[in-house]
C-alpha positions in Angstrom: -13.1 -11.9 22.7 -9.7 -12.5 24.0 -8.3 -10.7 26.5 -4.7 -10.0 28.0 -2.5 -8.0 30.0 0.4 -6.5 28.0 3.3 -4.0 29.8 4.8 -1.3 27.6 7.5 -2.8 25.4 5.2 -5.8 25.6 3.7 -6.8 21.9 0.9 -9.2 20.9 1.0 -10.8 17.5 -1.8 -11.3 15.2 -1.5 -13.5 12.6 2.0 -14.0 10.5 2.4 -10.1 10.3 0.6 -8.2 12.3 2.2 -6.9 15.1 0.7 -4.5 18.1 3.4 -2.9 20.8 2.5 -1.3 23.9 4.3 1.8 23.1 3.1 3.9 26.5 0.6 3.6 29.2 -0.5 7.2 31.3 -3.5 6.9 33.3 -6.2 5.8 31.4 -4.6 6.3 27.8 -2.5 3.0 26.0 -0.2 4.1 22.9 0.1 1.1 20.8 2.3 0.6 17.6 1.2 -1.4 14.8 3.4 -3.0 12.4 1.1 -4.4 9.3 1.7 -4.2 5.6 0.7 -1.6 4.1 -2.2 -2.8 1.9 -3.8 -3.7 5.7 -6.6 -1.2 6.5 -6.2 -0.1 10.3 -8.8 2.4 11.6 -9.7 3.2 15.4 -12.9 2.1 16.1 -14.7 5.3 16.3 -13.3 6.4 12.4 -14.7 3.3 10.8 -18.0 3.8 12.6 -18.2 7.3 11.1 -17.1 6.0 8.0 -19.5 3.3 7.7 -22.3 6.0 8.4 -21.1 8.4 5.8 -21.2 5.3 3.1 -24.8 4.1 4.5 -25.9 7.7 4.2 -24.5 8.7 0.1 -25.3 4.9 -1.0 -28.2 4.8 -3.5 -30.9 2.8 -3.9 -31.8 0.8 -6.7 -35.1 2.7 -7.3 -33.1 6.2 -7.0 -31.0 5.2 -9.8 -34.1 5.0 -11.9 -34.6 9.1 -11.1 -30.9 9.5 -11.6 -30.1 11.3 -15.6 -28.5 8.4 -18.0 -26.4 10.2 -20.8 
């Protein structure tokens, strides 16, 4: 894992488009901007996690599609 020190105004570059600003910092809290295109998914941590969970739990298996109705 890399990791650095930004100040606010500060930005860290990922790739050929992907750029992260530190917008703000107040006490323990960073606001950072992101400037991606828009067919790049960006999710905080905690809503892909949840996500992932939500997927894992509705997925079916292949022996419940045998019980499933076929028209």
């Amino acid at each position: 894992m890399l990791v650095l020190a930004r100040k606010v105004d500060q930005k860290i570059r990922i790739g050929n488009n992907i750029v992260i600003t530190v917008l703000k910092v107040s006490g323990d809290n960073v606001s950072l901007g992101i400037d991606a295109p828009g067919d790049q998914l960006i999710l905080r941590e905690e809503l892909a996690k949840k996500t992932a969970e939500i997927n894992r739990k509705s997925a079916v298996t292949p022996e419940e599609t045998k019980e499933l109705p076929h028209s």
